[in-house]
N, C-alpha and C positions, 0 to 999 in steps of 0.2 A: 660505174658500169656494174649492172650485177653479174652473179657467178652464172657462170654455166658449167654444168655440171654432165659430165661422159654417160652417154647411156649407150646401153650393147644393142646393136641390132636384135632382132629374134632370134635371127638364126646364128647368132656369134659364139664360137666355141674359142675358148683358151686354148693355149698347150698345152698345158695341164690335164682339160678335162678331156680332150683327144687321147693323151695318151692312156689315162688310167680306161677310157673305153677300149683302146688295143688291148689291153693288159686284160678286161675282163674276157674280151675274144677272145684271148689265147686261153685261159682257163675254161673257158666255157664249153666247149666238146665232151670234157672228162666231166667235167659236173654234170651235163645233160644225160650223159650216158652210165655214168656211175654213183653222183649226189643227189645230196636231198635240197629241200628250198633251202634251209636252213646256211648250206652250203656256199648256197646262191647269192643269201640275203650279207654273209659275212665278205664276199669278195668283192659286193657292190660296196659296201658301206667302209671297205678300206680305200678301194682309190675313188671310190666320188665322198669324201667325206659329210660332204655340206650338203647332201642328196633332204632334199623335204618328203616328209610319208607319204604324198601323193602324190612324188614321182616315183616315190620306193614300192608303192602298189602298181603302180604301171608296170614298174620291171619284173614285179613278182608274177601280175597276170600274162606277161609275155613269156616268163621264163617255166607259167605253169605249159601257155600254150607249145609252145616248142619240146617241152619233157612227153607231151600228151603225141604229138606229131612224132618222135625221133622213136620211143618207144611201145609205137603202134598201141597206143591206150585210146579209147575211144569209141 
């Protein structure tokens, strides 16, 4: 019989990567309103570790758009 092998739905999140998303929530008010990306890019890159550059650009353009929104830039 050959192997079959677990594949994660799309939409499948671990515990893990749940949580370190709460954890960026909670940081994320003060950085918006007080940080820089730079700020942004270190708090993502500690609880999502295994984050690939072309999800870390998404976060970065989301987190440019939301600094541009929260401090009337635009």
């Amino acid at each position: 019989m050959a192997k079959r092998y677990w594949r994660p739905k799309p939409d499948y999140n671990d515990e893990e990567r749940l949580k370190a998303i709460a954890e960026i929530r909670r940081g994320l008010p003060d950085i918006l309103e007080y940080g820089t990306e730079e700020d942004f890019v270190q708090l993502v890159k500690k609880w999502l570790k295994d984050i690939t550059p072309k999800d870390l650009r998404e976060w970065i353009t989301l987190f440019r758009a939301a600094v541009r929104e929260k401090r009337g830039i635009d």
